[in-house]
C-alpha positions in Angstrom: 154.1 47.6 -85.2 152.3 44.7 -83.5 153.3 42.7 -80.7 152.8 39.1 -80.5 151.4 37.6 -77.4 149.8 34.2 -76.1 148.0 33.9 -73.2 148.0 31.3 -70.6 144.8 31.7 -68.7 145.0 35.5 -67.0 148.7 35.3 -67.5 150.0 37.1 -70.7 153.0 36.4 -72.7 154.1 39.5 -74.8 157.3 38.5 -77.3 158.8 42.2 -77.4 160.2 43.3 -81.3 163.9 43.5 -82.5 164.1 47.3 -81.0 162.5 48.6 -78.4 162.9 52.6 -79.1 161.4 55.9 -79.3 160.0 55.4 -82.6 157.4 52.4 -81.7 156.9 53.2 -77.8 154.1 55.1 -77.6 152.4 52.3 -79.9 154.1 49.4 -77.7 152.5 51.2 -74.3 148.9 51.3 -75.8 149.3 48.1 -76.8 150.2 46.8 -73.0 147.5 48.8 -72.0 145.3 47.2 -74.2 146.5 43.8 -72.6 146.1 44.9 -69.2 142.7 46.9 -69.5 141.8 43.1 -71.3 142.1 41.3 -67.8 145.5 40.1 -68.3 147.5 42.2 -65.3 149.9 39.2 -65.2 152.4 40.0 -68.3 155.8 38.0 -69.2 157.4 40.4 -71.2 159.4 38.1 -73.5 162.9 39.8 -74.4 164.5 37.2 -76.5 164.5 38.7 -79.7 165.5 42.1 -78.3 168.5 43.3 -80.1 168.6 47.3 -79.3 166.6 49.2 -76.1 167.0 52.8 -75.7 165.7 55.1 -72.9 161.8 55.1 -74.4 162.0 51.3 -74.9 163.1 51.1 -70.9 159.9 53.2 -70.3 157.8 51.1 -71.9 158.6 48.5 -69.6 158.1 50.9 -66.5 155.1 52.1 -67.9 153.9 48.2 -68.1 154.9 47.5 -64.6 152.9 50.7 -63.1 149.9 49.7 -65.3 149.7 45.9 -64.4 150.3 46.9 -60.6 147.4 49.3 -60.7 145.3 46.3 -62.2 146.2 43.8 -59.2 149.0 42.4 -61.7 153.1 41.9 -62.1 155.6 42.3 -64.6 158.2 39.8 -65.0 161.1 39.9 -67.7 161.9 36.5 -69.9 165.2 35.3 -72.2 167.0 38.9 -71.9 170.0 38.6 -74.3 173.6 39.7 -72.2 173.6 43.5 -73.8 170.0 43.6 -72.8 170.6 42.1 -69.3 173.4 44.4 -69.2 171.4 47.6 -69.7 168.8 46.4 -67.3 171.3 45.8 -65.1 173.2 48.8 -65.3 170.2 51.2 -64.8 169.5 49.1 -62.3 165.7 47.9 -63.3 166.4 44.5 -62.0 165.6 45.7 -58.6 161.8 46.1 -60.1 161.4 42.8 -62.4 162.1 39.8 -61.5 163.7 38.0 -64.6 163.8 34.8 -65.8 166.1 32.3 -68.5 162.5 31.4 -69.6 158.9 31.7 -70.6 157.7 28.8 -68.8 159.4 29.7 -65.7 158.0 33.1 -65.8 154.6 32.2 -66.2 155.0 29.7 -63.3 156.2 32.6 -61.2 153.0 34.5 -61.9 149.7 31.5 -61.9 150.3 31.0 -58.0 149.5 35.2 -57.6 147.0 34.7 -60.2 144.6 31.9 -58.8 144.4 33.9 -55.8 
């Protein structure tokens, strides 16, 4: 499974799949990877179309945000649907990404770190 993504300059926008499980994670982290070891340690992880996360899909995310900060880089969250805010909320991840209604806002968030 391949995840869409469009850049804007070092930032990275990544539009996440339907689910986000066990069955597609290990795919979905070397993919990020990919991203990150490609220059791009500033990653919107778009969440609109996300319909079902379980436990591995949560860890992806993690796994993205420990990567990126290794690389000098962020994670931010973008267009959560409510059950997906919900679950973020409820194991308590928003205390790690900052999350925003939108992609633009999100990728404003990040260019000020990245011109630095």
């Amino acid at each position: 499974m391949f995840l869409q993504r469009e850049d804007h300059g070092r930032v990275c926008v990544i539009r996440l799949p339907e689910r986000l499980t066990m069955a597609h994670a290990a795919s979905h982290r070397h993919a990020i990877r990919d991203v990150i070891d490609g220059g791009h340690s500033h990653l919107v992880m778009d969440m609109g179309a996300v319909e079902f996360v379980d436990s591995s899909g949560l860890s992806v995310l993690v796994s993205a945000l420990k990567a990126a900060r290794s690389a000098e880089g962020d994670v931010v969250i973008s267009k959560p649907t409510p059950e997906v805010q919900a679950l973020i909320e409820l194991t308590r991840l928003h205390h790690l990404f900052e999350i925003f209604a939108d992609d633009t806002a999100a990728v404003h968030y990040l260019e000020p770190r990245d011109a630095a």
